[in-house]
C-alpha positions as CSV (number, residue, x, y, z in Angstrom):
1,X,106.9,74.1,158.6
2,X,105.3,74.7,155.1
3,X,104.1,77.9,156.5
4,X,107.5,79.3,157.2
5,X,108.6,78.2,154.0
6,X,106.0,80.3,152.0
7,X,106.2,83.2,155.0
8,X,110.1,83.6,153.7
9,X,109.2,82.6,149.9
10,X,106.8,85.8,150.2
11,X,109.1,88.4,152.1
12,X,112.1,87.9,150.0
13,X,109.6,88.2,147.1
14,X,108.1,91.5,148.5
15,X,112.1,92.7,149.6
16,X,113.0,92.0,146.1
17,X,110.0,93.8,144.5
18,X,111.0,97.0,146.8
19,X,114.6,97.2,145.6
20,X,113.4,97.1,142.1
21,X,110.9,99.8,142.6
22,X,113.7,101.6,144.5
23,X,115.5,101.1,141.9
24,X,113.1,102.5,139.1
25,X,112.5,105.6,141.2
26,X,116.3,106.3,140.6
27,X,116.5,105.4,137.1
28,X,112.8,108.3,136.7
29,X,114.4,110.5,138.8
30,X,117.7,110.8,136.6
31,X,115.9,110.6,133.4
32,X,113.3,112.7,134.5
33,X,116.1,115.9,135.4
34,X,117.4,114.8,132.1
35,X,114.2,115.8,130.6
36,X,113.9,118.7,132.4
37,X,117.2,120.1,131.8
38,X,116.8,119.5,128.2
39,X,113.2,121.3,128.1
40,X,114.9,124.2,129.6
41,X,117.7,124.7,126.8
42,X,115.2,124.3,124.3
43,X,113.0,126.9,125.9
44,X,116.0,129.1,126.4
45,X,116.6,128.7,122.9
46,X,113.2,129.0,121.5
47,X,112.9,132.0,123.2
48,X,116.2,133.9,122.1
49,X,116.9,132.2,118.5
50,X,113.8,130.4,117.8
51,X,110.7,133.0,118.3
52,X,110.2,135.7,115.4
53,X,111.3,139.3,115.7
54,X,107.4,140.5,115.6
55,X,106.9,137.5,118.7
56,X,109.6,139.3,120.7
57,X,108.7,143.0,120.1
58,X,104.9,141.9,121.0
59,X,106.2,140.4,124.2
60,X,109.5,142.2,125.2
61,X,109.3,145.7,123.1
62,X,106.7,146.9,125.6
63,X,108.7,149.0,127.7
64,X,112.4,149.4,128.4
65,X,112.5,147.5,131.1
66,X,111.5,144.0,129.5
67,X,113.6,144.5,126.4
68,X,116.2,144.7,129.3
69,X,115.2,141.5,130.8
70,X,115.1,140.1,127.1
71,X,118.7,141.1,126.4
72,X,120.5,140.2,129.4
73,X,118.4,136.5,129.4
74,X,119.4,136.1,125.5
75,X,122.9,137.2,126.2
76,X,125.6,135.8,123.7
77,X,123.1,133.7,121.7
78,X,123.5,136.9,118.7
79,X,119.6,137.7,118.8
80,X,120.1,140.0,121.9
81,X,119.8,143.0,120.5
82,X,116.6,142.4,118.3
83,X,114.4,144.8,120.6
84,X,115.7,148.4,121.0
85,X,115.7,150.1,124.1
């Protein structure tokens, strides 16, 4: 009898630990795409308001075709135009 007792003592302990590490995945995984998203607009920022104009001639002014890519990515933040065609 006492082994029952301590076979369902432990499996509603081990059930109970699994919800609760189900339940932290969710909570990771939320704040975890909330991190992400967040690291994106600040990249999308640094790269069209944050980086200097000599940073994005060295890395877009190269050729016509990446000052393209730079103005249509930075569209409406104002710093689209910084690299001329």
């Amino acid at each position: 009898m006492r082994m029952i007792k301590c076979l369902v003592l432990f499996s509603t302990l081990l059930l109970i630990g699994c919800a609760q590490v189900d339940a932290g995945k969710k909570v990771l995984a939320q704040k975890g795409a909330t991190l992400s998203d967040s690291a994106l607009v600040d990249a999308v920022w640094w790269t069209c308001q944050g980086s200097s104009v000599g940073a994005v001639k060295r890395m877009y002014g190269a050729s016509a075709e990446r000052a393209d890519l730079y103005r249509e990515f930075c569209q409406g933040s104002g710093t689209a135009n910084v690299v001329a065609p």
